[in-house]
C-alpha positions in Angstrom: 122.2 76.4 195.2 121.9 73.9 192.2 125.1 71.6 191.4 126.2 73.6 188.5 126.0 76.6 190.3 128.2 75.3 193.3 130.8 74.0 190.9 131.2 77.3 188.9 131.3 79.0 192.3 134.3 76.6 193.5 135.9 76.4 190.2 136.3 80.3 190.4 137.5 80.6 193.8 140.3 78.0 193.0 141.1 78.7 189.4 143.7 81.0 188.0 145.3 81.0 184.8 147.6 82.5 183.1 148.2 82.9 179.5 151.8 84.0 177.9 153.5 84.5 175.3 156.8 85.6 174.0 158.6 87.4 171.0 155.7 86.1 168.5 156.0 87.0 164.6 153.5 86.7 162.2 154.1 87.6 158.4 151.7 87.4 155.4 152.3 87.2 151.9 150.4 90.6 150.4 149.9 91.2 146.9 152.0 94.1 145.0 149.2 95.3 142.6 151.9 98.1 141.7 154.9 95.9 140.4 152.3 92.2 139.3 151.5 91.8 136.1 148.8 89.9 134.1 149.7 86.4 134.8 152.8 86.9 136.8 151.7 88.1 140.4 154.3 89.7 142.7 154.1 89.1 146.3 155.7 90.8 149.5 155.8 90.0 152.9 153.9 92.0 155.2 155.1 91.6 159.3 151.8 91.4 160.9 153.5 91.1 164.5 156.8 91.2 165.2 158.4 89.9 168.3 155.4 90.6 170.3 155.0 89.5 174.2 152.5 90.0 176.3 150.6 88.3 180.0 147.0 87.9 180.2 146.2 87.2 184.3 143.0 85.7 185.4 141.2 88.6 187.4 143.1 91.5 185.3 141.6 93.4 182.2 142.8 92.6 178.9 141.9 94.8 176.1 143.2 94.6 172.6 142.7 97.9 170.8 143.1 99.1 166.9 141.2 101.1 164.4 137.9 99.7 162.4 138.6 96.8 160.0 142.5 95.8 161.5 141.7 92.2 162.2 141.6 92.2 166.1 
């Protein structure tokens, strides 16, 4: 077994880590092409997440799912 190999091999055995996060927001300013105007552009904002928590687990699945062309 090479050094690299024996390393990964221990690093895996002792490693866990955890990854967390609580009530995150995200918002973005979106263009109104409905109310803007030549010159003077309207903008809204658009929640993106909001108040979003989650765990990700070393040794668990994760998956993050959504339709085609949602920004995962």
């Amino acid at each position: 077994m090479s050094k690299l190999q024996k390393f990964l091999s221990e690093r895996a055995d002792n490693t866990h880590v955890t990854l967390e996060w609580k009530e995150l927001n995200y918002k973005m300013r979106i263009k109104d092409s409905k109310q803007s105007r030549f010159m003077k552009p309207v903008y809204n904002n658009k929640s993106i997440l909001d108040n979003v928590s989650g765990k990700a687990v070393s040794g668990e699945l994760l998956a993050i799912m959504g339709p085609t062309g949602c920004g995962k």
